[in-house]
C-alpha positions, 0 to 999 in steps of 0.5 A: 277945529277948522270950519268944515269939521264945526260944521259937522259936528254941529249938525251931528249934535243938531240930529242927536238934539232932533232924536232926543227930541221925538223921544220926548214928544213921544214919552210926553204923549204916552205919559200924557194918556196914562195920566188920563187913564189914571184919573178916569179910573180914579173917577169912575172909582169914586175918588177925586180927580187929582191926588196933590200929593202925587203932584208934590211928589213928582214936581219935588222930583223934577226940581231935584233931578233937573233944579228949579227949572225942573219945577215949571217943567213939572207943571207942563207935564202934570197940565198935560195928564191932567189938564188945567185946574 
């Protein structure tokens, strides 16, 4: 692959990764505040405010389908939704 055709590619995948990337953001964001609604539903309702089975599940998830990276993910997502503890 000569220079100038590594220097393309490169910057076509460097604008796919910023594509995936605002996607992420804006899943993040959206999962975030479907998080909140759920606790304060779950609140206002008279139940607790985190649910740790729910929590297992979806870090089992994200270690299964990413690996043991996926856990510590897991983690950012949940302190997203939920805040910290």
């Amino acid at each position: 692959m000569t220079e100038d055709l590594a220097t393309v590619s490169i910057a076509a995948m460097r604008q796919r990764i910023d594509e995936i990337d605002d996607a992420f953001i804006r899943l993040w964001r959206e999962r975030a505040e479907l998080s909140h609604r759920i606790g304060a539903t779950r609140i206002a309702a008279g139940g607790t405010r985190l649910v740790l089975s729910r929590e297992q599940q979806i870090m089992d998830r994200f270690r299964d389908g990413i690996g043991e990276e996926g856990t510590q993910l897991a983690l950012l997502v949940l302190r997203a939704g939920r805040g910290p503890l």
